[in-house]
Steps between C-alpha positions, in 0.01 A plus 500: 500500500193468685440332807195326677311644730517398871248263685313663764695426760278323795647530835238403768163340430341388826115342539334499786199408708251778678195388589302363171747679274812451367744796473766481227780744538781558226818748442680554153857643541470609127297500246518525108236504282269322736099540467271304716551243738249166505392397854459104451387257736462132509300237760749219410829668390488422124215643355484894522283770371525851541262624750644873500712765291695733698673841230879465484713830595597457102945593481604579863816502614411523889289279708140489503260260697142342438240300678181319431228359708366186380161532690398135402734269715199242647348487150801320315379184707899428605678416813736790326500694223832544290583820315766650255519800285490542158706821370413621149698760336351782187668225249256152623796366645414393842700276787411360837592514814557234788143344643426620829237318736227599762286242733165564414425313806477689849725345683608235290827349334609544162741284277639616171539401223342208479533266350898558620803358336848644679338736760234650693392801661288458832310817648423397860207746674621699797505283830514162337802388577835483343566142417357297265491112416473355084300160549516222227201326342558249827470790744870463557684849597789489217596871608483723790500820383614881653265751430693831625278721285169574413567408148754205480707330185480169551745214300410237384785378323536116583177399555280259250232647334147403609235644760624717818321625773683818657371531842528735787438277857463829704216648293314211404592586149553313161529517090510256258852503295573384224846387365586439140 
C-alpha cells in the first residue's frame, strides 16, 4: 500500500509593512516533495498574480523559514495590498495559503476583505486609537467597535448587507465597507 505524500505544512506566514516595502515572512514545519513557492499579490483581494518565486527546501522533515520583499507597495495604487502564497510541489500540484494584508498607505486604515460577508479584519496604525464606530448609509453608528489589537476580527454577523463606513473618531480615520 502506498500512501500520499504530506502537504507542506505552513505554520506562520506573516506580511508586513517597512517603509515602501512589504516583507512576507513564512515557516514550514515539514515538507514533502515541495518545489517552489509563488509570492502572489492582489490590489483588491480577488485577483492575484504572482509577482515572485521563492525555491522550496524540497522533503524536510525540520523547520525552515523564508522571506520576500515586495519592493513595489505604492505602485499597486491600493489603500492595501492583500497577499497569499501559492505552494507548488515536483508533481504540479499546488495549494494556497490564508491571504494576508498590508496598508499600502502610511498611516492609514485597512479593511479586509472587502467586499465582507460574516467578518472582517481591521489593521488600525499605531496611535490611532482603539475603538472604532460602523456607520450606516444614514451616518447612523450601528456598532461601536473594540479594537484591542493592531489587527482586529471584526463580526458582522447580524447586520444587513449594504454600504458601511468603519471609522476611527480619534484618528480622523475611515474605509468604505461593504456588506453582502
Amino acid at each position: 500500500a502506498t500512501t500520499a505524500p504530506l502537504p507542506v505544512e505552513l505554520v506562520a506566514f506573516a506580511a508586513q509593512r517597512q517603509g515602501e516595502t512589504a516583507r512576507l515572512t513564512w515557516a514550514t514545519a515539514s515538507e514533502k516533495n515541495s518545489a517552489w513557492f509563488e509570492v502572489q499579490a492582489s490590489a483588491d483581494g480577488a485577483s492575484f498574480r504572482t509577482i515572485g518565486q521563492v525555491a522550496a527546501a524540497g522533503s524536510s522533515l525540520t523547520r525552515h523559514d523564508y522571506a520576500y520583499l515586495d519592493a513595489n507597495l505604492p505602485g499597486y495604487g491600493a489603500p492595501q495590498v492583500y497577499y497569499r502564497l501559492r505552494q507548488v510541489d515536483l508533481d504540479g500540484t499546488s495549494a494556497y495559503s490564508p491571504v494576508r494584508v498590508v496598508a499600502a498607505e502610511g498611516a492609514g486604515l485597512a479593511v479586509y476583505p472587502n467586499p465582507a460577508h460574516t467578518y472582517l479584519r481591521v489593521l488600525r496604525p499605531a496611535g490611532a486609537g482603539t475603538e472604532a464606530q460602523l456607520r450606516n448609509a444614514l451616518g447612523q453608528v450601528v456598532r461601536v467597535l473594540a479594537l484591542p489589537t493592531a489587527e482586529t476580527p471584526i463580526d458582522l454577523s447580524g447586520l444587513a448587507p449594504g454600504v458601511y463606513v468603519l471609522t476611527l473618531p480619534g484618528a480622523g480615520l475611515a474605509r468604505r465597507v461593504v456588506l453582502e
